[in-house]
N, C-alpha and C positions, 0 to 999 in steps of 0.2 A: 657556573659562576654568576652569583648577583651582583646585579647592576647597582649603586648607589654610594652613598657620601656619609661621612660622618662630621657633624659641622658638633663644635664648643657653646655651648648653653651658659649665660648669665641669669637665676631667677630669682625673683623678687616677691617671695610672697605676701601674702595678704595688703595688695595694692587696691586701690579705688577701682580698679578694672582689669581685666586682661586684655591683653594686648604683644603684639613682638614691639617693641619700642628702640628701631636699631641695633648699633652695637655698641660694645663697651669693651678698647682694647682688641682682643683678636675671636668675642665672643659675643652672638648674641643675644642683645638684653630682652629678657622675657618678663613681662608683669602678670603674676598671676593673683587673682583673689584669695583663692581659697591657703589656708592655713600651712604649713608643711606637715601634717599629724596624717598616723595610718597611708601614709603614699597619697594623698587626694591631690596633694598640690604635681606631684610627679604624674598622675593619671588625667589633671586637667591641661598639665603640659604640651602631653602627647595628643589631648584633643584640639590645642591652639593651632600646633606646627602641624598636623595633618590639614586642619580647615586652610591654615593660610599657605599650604604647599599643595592644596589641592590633592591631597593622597589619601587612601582609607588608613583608618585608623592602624594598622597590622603592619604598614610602612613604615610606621615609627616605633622606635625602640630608643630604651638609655640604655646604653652600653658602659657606663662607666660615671661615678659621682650621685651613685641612685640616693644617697644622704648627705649630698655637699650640693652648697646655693651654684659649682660651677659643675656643668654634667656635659658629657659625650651623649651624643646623639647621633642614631643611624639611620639615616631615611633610604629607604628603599627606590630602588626607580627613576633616583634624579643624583645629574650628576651636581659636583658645588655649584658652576655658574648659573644654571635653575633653579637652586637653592638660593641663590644671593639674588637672582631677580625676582624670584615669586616672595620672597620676605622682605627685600629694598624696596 
């Protein structure tokens, strides 16, 4: 059995920068640059929330809303209260 969490995704494309920028609700808000076309914005997702949870890229997955601004996310390896403090 693996270890890990799956936390609720708010994203915001084509913002001034990326960024986690808190939450919004019971989900959180993710500012991405890049556009939502061909997955780039879902693939620069998974590169923010691995840099800022400290996990290899392969930790992260969208399990769910892989075409809607609100997406399930499943990080590998860390349970939620590590998730809420390595992104708080």
């Amino acid at each position: 059995m693996h270890s890990g969490c799956i936390i609720t995704v708010r994203v915001i494309p084509r913002s001034s920068r990326s960024c986690i920028d808190g939450t919004r609700g019971d989900a959180w808000l993710v500012r991405l640059r890049t556009p939502p076309v061909d997955g780039a914005a879902n693939a620069e997702l998974i590169d923010v929330l691995a840099t800022a949870l400290a996990v290899p890229r392969r930790a992260v997955a969208i399990v769910g809303g892989d075409r809607s601004r609100t997406k399930r996310v499943r990080i590998e390896g860390l349970d939620e209260a590590t998730v809420a403090a390595r992104l708080g």
